[in-house]
C-alpha positions, 0 to 999 in steps of 0.5 A, a space after each residue: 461746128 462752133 469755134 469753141 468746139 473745135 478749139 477744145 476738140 483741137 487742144 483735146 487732140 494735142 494734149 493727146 499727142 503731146 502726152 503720148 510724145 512726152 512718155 515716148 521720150 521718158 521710155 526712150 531716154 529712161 526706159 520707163 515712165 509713169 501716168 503723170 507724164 502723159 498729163 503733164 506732157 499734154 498740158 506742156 504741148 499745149 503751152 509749146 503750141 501757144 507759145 508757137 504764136 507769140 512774137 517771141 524770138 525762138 530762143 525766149 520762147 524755147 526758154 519759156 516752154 523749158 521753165 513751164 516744162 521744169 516748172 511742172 515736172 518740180 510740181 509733179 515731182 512734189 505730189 508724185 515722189 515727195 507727197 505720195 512716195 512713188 519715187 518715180 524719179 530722183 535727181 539727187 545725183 545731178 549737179 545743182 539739182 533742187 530737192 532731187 526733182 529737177 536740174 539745170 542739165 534736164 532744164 537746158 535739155 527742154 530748152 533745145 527740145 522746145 527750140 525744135 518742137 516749137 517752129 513744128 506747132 503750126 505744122 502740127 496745129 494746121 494738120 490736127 484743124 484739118 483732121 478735126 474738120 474731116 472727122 467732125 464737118 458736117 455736111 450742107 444737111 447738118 445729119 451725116 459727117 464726113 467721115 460716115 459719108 467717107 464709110 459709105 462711099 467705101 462699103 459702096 467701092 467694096 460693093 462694087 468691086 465684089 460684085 465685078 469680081 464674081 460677075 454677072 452670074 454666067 
């Protein structure tokens, strides 16, 4: 497999998660969310997992992934609840908030989720390489993955134990 495609099959695989994560915690803290999240929240992971490899202490990157995340919030907020009217959100309560998409409090709330997620990103990265090279190696013929070969061999187990279990026809 190219190096190529497995980093777009990699970051595919975490923009995924990360969306799904991003919404998870939207339906947790808010009780709702909407689409945009997932895009957004995939596309922030994303950032998080690059900032991961940065030689940055933790707390500038965790600013950093903060500032990206409230930066991309303020310019969904500006197409989602400005331009196109859908009032998904509204922080015109909170203190020093910037045309009621984001505020200082949700700024320092990213900052401390980054300084969790960010130190986890290698883990997680390391996992997602193992499991895109599980499902897409191929084998030294270069025609059946892993994963039929895995099917295979269990369809075989299933096979095997059937025919235990019936016996030999006495």
């Amino acid at each position: 497999m190219s190096k190529l495609k497995d980093k777009i099959i990699g970051l595919s695989f975490l923009a995924t998660g990360g969306g799904f994560a991003y919404n998870l915690l939207e339906l947790v803290w808010r009780g709702h969310t909407h689409i945009s999240m997932t895009i957004l929240g995939g596309v922030s992971f994303c950032v998080l997992a690059l900032l991961s490899q940065t030689h940055f202490c933790l707390m500038v990157k965790s600013v950093f992934g903060a500032a990206f995340i409230t930066g991309g919030e303020l310019l969904t907020g500006f197409v989602v609840n400005i331009w196109l009217k859908l009032d998904i959100w509204d922080y015109s309560e909170e203190a020093f908030h910037f045309m009621g998409q984001i505020c200082p409090r949700f700024f320092f709330l990213w900052c401390a989720l980054c300084a969790v997620i960010i130190p986890l990103c290698p883990l997680i990265l390391t996992a997602l390489r193992v499991l895109v090279l599980r499902l897409y190696a191929l084998n030294s013929s270069g025609k059946t993955s892993l994963l039929q070969n895995d099917t295979h061999r269990c369809k075989q187990t299933v096979y095997l134990k059937d025919t235990a279990l019936r016996g030999s026809g006495d």
